[in-house]
C-alpha positions in Angstrom: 112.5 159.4 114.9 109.1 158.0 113.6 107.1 160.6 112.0 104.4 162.5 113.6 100.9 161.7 112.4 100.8 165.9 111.2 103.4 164.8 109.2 102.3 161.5 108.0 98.8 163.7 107.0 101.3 165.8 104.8 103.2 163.3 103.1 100.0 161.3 102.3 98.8 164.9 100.6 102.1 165.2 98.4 101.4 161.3 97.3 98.1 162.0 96.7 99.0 164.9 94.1 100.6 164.3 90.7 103.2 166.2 91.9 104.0 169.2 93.8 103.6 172.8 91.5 106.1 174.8 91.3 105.1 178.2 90.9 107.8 179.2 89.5 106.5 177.5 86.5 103.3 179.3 85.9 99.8 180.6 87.4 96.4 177.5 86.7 96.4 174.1 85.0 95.2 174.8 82.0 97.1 173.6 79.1 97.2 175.8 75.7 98.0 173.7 72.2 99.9 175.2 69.6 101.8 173.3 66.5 104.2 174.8 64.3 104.7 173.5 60.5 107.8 170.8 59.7 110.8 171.7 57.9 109.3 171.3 53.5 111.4 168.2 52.4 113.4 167.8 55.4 113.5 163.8 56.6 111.4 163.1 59.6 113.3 162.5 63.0 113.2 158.8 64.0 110.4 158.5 61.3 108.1 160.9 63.9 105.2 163.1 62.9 105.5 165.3 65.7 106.9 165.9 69.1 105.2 167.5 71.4 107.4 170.1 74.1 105.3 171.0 77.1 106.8 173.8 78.8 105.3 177.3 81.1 104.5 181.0 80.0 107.0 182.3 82.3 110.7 183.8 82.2 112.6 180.6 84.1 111.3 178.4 80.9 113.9 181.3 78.8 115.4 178.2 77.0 111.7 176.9 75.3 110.1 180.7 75.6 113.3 182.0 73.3 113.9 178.9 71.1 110.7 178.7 70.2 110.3 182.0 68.9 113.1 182.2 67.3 112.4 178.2 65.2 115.2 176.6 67.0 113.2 173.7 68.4 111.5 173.1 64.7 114.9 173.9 63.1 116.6 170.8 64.8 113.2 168.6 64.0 113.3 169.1 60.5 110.5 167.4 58.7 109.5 166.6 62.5 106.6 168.9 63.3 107.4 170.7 66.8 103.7 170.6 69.0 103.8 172.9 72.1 101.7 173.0 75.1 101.8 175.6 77.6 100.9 174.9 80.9 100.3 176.7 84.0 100.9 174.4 87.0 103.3 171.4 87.7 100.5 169.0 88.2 98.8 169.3 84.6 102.3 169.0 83.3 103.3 165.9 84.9 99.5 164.7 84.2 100.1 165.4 80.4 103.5 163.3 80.7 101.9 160.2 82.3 99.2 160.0 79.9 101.6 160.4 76.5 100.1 163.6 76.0 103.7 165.4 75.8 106.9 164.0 75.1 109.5 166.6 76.8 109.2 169.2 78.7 110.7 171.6 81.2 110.1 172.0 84.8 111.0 172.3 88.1 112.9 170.6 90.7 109.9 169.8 92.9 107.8 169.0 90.3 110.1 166.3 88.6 110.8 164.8 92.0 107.6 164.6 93.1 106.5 163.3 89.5 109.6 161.0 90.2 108.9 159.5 93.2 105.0 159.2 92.5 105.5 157.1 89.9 108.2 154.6 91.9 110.8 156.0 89.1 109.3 154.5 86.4 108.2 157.4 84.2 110.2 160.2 84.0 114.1 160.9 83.6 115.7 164.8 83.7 117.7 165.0 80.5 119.2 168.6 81.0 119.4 171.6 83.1 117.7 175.0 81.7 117.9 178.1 84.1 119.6 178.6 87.7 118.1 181.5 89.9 115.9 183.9 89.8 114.0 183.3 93.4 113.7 186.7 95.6 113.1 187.5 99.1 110.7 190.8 98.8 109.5 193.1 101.2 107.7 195.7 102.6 110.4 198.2 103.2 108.4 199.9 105.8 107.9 196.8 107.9 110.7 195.0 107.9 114.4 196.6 107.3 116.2 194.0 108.1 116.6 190.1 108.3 116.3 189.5 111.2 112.6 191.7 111.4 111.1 188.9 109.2 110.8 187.1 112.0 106.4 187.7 113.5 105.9 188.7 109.9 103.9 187.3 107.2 105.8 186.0 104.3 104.1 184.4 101.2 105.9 181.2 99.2 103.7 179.9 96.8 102.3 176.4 97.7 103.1 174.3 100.4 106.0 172.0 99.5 106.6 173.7 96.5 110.3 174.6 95.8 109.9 178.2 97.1 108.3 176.9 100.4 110.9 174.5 101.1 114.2 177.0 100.4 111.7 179.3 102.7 111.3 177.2 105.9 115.1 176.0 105.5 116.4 179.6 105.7 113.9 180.0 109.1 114.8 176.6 110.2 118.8 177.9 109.7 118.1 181.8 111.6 116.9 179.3 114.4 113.0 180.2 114.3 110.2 177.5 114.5 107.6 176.9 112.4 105.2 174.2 111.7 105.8 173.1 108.1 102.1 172.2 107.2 100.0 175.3 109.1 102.9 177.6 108.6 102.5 179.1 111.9 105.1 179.9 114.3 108.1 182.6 114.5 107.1 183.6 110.9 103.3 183.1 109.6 103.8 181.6 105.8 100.8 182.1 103.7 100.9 179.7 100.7 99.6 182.1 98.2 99.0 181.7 94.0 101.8 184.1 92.5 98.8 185.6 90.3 97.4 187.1 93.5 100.8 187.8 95.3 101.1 191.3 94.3 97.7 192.4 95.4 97.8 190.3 98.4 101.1 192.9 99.7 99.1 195.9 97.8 96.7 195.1 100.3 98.9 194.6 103.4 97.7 191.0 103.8 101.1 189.9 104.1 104.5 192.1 104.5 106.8 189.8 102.0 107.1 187.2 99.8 110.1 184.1 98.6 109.0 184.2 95.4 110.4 183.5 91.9 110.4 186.0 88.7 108.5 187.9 87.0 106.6 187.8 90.8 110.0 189.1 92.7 110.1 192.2 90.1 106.5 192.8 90.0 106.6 193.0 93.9 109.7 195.7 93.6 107.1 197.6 91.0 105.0 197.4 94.0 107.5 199.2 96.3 108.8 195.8 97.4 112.7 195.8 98.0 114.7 192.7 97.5 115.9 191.8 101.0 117.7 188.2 99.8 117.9 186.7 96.5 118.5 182.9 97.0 121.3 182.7 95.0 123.6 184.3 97.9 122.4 180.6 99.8 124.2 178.8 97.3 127.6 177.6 96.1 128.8 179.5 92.7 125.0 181.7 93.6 123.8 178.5 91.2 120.7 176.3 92.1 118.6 174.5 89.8 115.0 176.4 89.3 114.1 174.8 85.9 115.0 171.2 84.4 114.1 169.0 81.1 112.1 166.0 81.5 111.1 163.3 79.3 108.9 160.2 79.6 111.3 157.3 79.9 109.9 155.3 77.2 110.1 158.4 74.3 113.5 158.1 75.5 113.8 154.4 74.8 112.2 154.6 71.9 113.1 157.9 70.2 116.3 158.9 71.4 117.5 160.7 68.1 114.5 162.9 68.7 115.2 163.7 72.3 118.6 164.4 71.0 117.2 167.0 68.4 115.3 168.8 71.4 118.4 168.8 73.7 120.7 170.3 70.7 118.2 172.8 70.4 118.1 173.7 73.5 121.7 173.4 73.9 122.0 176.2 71.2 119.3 178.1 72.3 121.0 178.7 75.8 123.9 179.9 73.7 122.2 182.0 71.4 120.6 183.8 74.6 124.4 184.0 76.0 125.5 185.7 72.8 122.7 187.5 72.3 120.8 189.4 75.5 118.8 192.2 74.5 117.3 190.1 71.4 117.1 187.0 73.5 115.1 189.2 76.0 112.5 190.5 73.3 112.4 186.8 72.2 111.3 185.7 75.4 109.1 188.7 75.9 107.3 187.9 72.5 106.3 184.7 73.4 105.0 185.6 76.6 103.0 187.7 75.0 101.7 185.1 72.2 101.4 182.7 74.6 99.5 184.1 77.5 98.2 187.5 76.1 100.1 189.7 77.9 104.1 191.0 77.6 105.7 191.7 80.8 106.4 196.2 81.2 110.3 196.8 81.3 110.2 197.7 84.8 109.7 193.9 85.5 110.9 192.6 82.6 114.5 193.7 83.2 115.3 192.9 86.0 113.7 189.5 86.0 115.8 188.5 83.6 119.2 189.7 84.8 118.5 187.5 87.5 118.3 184.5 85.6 120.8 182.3 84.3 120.4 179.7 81.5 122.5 176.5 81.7 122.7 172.9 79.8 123.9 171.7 83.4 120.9 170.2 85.9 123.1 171.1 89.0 122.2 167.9 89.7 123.8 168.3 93.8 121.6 171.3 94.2 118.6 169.7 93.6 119.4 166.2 95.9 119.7 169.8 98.2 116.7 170.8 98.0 115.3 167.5 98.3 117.5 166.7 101.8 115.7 170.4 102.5 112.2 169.0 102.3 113.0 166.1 104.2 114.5 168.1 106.9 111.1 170.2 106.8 108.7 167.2 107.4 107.4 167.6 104.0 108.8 164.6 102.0 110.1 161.4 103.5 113.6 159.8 102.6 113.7 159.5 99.0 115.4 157.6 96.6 116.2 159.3 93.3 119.0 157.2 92.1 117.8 157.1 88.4 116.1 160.3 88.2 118.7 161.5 85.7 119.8 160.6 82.4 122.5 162.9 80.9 124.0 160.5 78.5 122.1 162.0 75.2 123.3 165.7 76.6 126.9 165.0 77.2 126.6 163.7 73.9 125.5 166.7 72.0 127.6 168.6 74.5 130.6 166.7 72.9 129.5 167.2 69.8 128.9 171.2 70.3 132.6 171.7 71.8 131.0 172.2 74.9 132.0 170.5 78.4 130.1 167.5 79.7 127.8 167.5 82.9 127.6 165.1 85.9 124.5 163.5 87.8 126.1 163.8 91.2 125.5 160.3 91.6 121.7 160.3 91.0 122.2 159.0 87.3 120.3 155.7 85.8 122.9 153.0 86.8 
């Protein structure tokens, strides 16, 4: 079926963006520089000076929040100087990528598709998985006890097209409710809202729940919210990709011993976190707090990061899901994203760690 022009008018709006945010990733588009000092008389990685790790001030980036504070990053650089830069939205990130302002970095599924496809597969490649879950349906307890009573609400995601919407409008497409993907209007009203100004947009009453990921899920239970779904329960093993590693293509041509060094950092990181909760917790916590001013209470803190998992794998099926998902929606056409992945320097380091080796599902460079 040929796509309606509504349609067309949204697709020509994602190709006209760097890329879709994810909001799971952050609240802006500023970027925030910081550098940390090289290893004294360690030898240089692939003869480097630097490289430079973009990544978000927010708890599903655990892997570069938590190695980071703890050296791990600049640990396996050596006499490579680690350079950070935080961001706050998908599209500065992808931006900083395609003008060789960061080398790596780690993002979302919707970002690194869009970012993917924008660029006719020619830029980027995901090089390992980072952190599965953590996306909440919240509500107003008061209004709506039930699933089926979200239906003539208003329910926030947090950008249209972004990961949250999608995984939104495919659970209302699957309860067999109607909306149109680009307005959001129809069985359910859904108001594309910054997850900054969630919180006091249900404070307010301005909208009776949200499909949100953490810290905003947790904030929204400090609110009163109660946690009617957590996404997880939609998905095989309660696993789905929320946060990935990316790296410009030619980095990884060129410097692959380097993108090696970040990957067995993060690799080790995701361990370290496994072994160690409570400290990996304060870790991330800590660098929240050094890196956007603020550290997040307990009562959001905790729970947020119970629901998050760290993982080396992509889940590389789940997101050529939530792709199919946006398609289905009207908000992407057919894509290709055979090449998007390229998980020959993890399994590598995998290997070498003991640990077991990932798949692409198919969607690796050929």
């Amino acid at each position: 079926m040929p796509a309606t022009p509504a349609l067309r008018r949204t697709f020509a709006v994602l190709a006209a963006l760097p890329l879709l945010a994810l909001a799971a990733c952050g609240y802006g588009s500023q970027a925030k520089e910081n550098t940390e000092h090289a290893v004294a008389g360690a030898a240089k990685v692939d003869g480097l000076d630097s490289v430079r790790i973009g990544y978000f001030g927010n708890l599903t980036h655990a892997t570069a929040l938590v190695g980071r504070h703890e050296g791990l990053f600049q640990k396996e650089l050596g006499g490579t100087t680690a350079e950070y830069a935080t961001f706050n939205a998908g599209p500065s990130e992808i931006e900083a990528l395609n003008s060789q302002s960061i080398d790596i970095g780690w993002i979302g599924p919707s970002p690194a598709i869009n970012g993917y496809l924008k660029s006719n597969g020619t830029n980027l490649r995901i090089v390992s998985g980072s952190a599965s879950g953590g996306v909440k349906l919240v509500v107003d307890p008061d209004k709506i006890k039930s699933l089926k009573d979200v239906k003539g609400k208003k329910i926030a995601t947090p950008q249209l097209g972004n990961t949250q919407d999608v995984a939104f409008l495919n659970w209302v497409s699957e309860q067999g409710w109607k909306v149109d993907a680009e307005s959001g209007k129809g069985d359910v009203s859904v108001v594309r809202t910054d997850n900054k100004i969630t919180p006091d947009a249900y404070k307010s009453g301005s909208i009776d729940g949200a499909w949100v990921p953490e810290p905003t899920a947790s904030k929204l239970v400090a609110e009163g919210g109660k946690v009617l779904l957590d996404e997880a329960d939609l998905w095989p093993d309660k696993k789905f990709v929320i946060t990935n590693v990316i790296v410009r293509q030619d980095f990884l041509k060129e410097h692959p011993e380097a993108v090696e060094a970040v990957l067995r950092a993060s690799v080790r990181t995701n361990r370290w976190i496994d072994d160690n909760p409570e400290k990996a917790k304060a870790a991330a916590n800590a660098q929240l707090k050094a890196d956007t001013g603020k550290a997040l209470p307990a009562a959001v803190l905790d729970p947020a990061w119970q629901s998050i998992q760290v993982t080396d794998d992509p889940l590389a099926a789940t997101l050529d899901t939530e792709a199919k998902h946006a398609v289905e929606a009207g908000l992407l056409q057919k894509p290709d994203l055979t090449g998007i992945y390229d998980l020959t320097p993890l399994n590598r380091v995998l290997k070498a760690e003991g640990e077991p080796e990932v798949d692409d599902a198919g969607l690796g460079v050929e």
